[in-house]
DRENKOLGU-587000 format. One record per atom (N, C-alpha, C): residue number from 1; residue in one letter; chain; atom name; x, y, z. Coordinates in nm, 3 decimals, always signed. Layout:
N
{NUM, A, A, CA, {X, Y, Z}}
...
This chain:
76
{1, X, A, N, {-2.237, +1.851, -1.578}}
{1, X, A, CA, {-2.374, +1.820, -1.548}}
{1, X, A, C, {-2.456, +1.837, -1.675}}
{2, X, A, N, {-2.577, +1.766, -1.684}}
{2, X, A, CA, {-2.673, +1.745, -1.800}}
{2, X, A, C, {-2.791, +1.772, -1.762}}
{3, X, A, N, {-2.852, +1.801, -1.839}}
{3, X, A, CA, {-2.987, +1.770, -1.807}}
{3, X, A, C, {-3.093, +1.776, -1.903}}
{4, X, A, N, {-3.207, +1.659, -1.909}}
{4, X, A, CA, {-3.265, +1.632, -2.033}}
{4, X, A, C, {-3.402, +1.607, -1.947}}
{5, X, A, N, {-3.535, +1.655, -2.071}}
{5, X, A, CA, {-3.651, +1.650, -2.119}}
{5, X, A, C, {-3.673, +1.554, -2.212}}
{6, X, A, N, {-3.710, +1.441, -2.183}}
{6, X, A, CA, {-3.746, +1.347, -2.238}}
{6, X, A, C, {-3.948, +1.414, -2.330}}
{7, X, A, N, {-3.940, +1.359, -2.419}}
{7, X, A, CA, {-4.059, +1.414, -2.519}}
{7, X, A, C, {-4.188, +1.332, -2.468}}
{8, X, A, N, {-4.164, +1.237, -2.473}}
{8, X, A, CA, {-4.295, +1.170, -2.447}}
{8, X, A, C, {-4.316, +1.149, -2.288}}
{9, X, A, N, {-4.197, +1.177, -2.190}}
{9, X, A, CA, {-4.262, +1.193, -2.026}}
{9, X, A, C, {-4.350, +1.251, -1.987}}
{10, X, A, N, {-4.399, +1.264, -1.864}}
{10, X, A, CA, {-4.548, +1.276, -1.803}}
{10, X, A, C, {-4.499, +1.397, -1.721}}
{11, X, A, N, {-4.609, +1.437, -1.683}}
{11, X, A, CA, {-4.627, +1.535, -1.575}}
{11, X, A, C, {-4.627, +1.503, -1.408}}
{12, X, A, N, {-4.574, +1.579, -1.335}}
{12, X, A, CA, {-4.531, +1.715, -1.345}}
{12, X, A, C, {-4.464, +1.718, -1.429}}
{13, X, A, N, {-4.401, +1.862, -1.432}}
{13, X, A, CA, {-4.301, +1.961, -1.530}}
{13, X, A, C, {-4.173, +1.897, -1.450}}
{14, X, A, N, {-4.089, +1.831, -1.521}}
{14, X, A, CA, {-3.982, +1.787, -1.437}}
{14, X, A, C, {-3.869, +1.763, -1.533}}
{15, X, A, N, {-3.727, +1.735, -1.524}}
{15, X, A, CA, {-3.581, +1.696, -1.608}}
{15, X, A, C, {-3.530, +1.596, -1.510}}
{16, X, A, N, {-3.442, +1.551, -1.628}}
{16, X, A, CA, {-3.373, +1.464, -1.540}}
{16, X, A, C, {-3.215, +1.504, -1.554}}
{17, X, A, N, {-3.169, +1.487, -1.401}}
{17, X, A, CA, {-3.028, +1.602, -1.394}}
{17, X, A, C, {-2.899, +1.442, -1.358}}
{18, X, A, N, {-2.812, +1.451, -1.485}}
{18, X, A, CA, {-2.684, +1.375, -1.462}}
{18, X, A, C, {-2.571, +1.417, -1.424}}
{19, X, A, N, {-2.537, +1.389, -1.294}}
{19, X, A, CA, {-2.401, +1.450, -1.262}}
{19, X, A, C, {-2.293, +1.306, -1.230}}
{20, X, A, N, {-2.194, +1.337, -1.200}}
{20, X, A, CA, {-2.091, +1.202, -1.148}}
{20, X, A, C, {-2.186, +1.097, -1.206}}
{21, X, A, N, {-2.188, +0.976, -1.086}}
{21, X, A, CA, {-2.299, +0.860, -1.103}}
{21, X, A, C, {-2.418, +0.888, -1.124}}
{22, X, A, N, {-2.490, +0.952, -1.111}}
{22, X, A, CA, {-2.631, +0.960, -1.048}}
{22, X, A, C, {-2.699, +1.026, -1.155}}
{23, X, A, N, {-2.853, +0.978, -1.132}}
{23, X, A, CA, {-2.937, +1.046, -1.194}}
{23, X, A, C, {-3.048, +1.125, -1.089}}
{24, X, A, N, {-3.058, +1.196, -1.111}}
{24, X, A, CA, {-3.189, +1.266, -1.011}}
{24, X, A, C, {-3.336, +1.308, -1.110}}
{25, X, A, N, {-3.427, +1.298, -1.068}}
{25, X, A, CA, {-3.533, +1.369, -1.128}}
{25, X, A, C, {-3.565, +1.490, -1.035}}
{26, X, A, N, {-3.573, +1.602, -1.117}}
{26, X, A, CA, {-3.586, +1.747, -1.074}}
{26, X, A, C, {-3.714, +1.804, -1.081}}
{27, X, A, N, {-3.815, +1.820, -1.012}}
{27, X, A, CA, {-3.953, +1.840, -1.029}}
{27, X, A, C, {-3.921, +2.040, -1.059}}
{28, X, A, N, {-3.943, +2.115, -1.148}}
{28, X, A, CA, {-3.984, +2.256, -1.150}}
{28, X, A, C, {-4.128, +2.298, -1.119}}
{29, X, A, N, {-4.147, +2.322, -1.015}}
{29, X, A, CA, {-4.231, +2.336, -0.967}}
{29, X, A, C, {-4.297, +2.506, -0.973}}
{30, X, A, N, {-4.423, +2.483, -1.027}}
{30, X, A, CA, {-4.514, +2.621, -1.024}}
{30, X, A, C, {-4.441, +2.711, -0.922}}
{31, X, A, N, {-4.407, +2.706, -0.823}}
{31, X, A, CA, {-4.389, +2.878, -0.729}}
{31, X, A, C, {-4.250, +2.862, -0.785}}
{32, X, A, N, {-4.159, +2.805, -0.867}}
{32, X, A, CA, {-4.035, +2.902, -0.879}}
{32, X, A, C, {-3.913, +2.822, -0.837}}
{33, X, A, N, {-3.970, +2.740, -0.786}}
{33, X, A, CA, {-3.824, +2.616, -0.741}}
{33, X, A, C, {-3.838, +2.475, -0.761}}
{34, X, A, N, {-3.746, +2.437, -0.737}}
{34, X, A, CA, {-3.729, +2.296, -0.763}}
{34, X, A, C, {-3.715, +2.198, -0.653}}
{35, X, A, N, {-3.721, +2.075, -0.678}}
{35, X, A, CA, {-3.747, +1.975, -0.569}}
{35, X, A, C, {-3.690, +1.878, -0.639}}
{36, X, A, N, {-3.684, +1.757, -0.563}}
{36, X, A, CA, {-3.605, +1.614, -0.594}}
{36, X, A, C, {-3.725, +1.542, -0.569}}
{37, X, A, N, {-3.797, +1.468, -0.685}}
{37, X, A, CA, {-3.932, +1.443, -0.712}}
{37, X, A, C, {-3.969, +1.330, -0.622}}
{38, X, A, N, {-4.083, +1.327, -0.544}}
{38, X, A, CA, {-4.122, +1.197, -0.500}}
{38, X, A, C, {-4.183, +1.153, -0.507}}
{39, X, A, N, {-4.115, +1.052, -0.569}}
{39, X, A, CA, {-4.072, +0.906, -0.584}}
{39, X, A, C, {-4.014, +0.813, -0.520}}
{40, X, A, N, {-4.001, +0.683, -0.546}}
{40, X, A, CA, {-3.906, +0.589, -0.471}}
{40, X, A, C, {-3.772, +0.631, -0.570}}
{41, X, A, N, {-3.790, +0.602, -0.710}}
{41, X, A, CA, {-3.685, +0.601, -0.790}}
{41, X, A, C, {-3.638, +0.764, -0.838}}
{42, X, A, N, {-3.678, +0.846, -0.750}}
{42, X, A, CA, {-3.600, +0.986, -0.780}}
{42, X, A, C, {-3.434, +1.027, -0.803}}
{43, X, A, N, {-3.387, +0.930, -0.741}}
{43, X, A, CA, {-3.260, +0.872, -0.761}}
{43, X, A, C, {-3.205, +0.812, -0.807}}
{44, X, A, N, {-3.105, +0.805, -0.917}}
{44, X, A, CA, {-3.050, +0.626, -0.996}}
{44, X, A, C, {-2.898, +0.631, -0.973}}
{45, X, A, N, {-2.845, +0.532, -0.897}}
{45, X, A, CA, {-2.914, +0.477, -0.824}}
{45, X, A, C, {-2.959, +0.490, -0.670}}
{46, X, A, N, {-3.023, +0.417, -0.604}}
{46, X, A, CA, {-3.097, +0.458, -0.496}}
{46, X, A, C, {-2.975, +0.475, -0.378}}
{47, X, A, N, {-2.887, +0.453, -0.420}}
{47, X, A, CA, {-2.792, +0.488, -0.280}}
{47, X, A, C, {-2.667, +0.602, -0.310}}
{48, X, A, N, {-2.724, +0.667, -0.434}}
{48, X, A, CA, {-2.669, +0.789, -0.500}}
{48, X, A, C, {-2.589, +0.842, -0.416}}
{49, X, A, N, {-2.478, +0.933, -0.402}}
{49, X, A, CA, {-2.450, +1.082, -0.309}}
{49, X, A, C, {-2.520, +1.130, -0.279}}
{50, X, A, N, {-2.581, +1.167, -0.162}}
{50, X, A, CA, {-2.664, +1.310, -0.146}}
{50, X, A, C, {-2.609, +1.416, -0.137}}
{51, X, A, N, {-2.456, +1.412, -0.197}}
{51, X, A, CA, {-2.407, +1.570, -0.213}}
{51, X, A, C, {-2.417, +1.571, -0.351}}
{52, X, A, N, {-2.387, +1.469, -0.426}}
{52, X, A, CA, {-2.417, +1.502, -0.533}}
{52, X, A, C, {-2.558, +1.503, -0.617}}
{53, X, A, N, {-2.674, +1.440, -0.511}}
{53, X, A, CA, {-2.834, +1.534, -0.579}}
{53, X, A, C, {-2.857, +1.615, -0.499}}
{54, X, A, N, {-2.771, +1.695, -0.387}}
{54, X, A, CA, {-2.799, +1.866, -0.367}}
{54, X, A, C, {-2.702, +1.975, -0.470}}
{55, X, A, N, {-2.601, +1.906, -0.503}}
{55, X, A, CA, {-2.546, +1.999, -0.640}}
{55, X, A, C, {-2.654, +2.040, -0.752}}
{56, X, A, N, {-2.698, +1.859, -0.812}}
{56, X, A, CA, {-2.791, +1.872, -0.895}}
{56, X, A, C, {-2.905, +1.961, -0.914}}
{57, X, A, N, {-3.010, +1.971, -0.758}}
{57, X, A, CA, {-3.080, +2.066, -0.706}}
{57, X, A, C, {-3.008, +2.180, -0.715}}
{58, X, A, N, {-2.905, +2.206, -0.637}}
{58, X, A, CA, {-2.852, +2.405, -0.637}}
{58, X, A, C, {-2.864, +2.412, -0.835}}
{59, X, A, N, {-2.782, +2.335, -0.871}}
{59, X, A, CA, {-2.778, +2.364, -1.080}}
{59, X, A, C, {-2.865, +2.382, -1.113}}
{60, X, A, N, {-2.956, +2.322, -1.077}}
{60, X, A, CA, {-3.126, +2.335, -1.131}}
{60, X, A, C, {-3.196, +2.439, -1.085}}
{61, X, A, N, {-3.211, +2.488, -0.966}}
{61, X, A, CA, {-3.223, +2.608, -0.947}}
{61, X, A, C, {-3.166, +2.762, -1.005}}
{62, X, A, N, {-3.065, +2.724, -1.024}}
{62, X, A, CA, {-2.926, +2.818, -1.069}}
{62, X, A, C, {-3.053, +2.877, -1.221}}
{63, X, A, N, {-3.050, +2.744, -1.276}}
{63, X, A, CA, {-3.102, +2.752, -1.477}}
{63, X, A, C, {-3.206, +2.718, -1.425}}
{64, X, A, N, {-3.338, +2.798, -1.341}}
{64, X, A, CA, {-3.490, +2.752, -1.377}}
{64, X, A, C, {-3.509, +2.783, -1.474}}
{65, X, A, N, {-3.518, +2.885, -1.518}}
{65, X, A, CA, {-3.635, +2.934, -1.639}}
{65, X, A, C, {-3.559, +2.884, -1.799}}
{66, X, A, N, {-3.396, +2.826, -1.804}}
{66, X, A, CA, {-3.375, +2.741, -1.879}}
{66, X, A, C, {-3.455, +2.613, -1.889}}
{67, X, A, N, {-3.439, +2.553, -1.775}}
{67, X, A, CA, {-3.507, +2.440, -1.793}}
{67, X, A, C, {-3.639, +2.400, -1.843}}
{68, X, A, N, {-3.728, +2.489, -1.723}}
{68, X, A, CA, {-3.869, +2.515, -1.804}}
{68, X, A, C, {-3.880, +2.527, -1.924}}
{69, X, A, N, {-3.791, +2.590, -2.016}}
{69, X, A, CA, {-3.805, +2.665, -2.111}}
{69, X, A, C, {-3.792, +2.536, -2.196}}
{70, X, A, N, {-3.678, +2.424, -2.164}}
{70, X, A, CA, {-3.632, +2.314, -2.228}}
{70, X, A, C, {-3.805, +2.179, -2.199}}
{71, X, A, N, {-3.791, +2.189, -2.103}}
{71, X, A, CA, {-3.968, +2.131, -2.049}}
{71, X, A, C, {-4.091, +2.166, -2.144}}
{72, X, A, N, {-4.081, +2.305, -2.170}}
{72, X, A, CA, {-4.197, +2.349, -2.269}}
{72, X, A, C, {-4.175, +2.381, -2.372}}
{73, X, A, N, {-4.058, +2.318, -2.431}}
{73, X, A, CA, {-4.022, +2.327, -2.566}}
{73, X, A, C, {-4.053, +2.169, -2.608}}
{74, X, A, N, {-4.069, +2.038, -2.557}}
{74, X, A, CA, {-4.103, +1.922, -2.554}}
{74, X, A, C, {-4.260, +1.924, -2.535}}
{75, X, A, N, {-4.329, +2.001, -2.424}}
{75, X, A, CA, {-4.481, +1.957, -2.400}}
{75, X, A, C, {-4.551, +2.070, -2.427}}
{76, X, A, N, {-4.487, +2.155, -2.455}}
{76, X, A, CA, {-4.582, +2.286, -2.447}}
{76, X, A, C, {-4.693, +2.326, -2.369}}
């Protein structure tokens, strides 16, 4: 699994998590957890696994304060 902070993306505070096929966008959200952002295209592609963007989610949870940390090392 991957997961990248793109520099010039927008807000929210969010990554984007690659596992198997799929891409998910991971919203880190102010109280401490994470979410699967909504959107239409929170998913790539849209008929993804949904076991594999609840892995993505548990990983992302697993490394919050990595991620953030990777989030506010791009936007500060």
């Amino acid at each position: 699994m991957r997961f990248t902070a793109y520099t010039m993306d927008h807000e929210p505070r969010h990554v984007h998590g690659f596992y198997a096929d799929i891409e998910a966008n991971v919203d880190l959200r102010l109280d401490g957890t994470v979410s699967l952002a909504g959107r239409a295209d929170a998913t790539r592609p849209g008929n993804g696994s949904k076991s594999d963007v609840r892995h993505v989610l548990t990983v992302a949870a697993q490394h919050f304060e990595d991620l953030v940390a990777l989030w506010e090392k791009h936007h500060g």
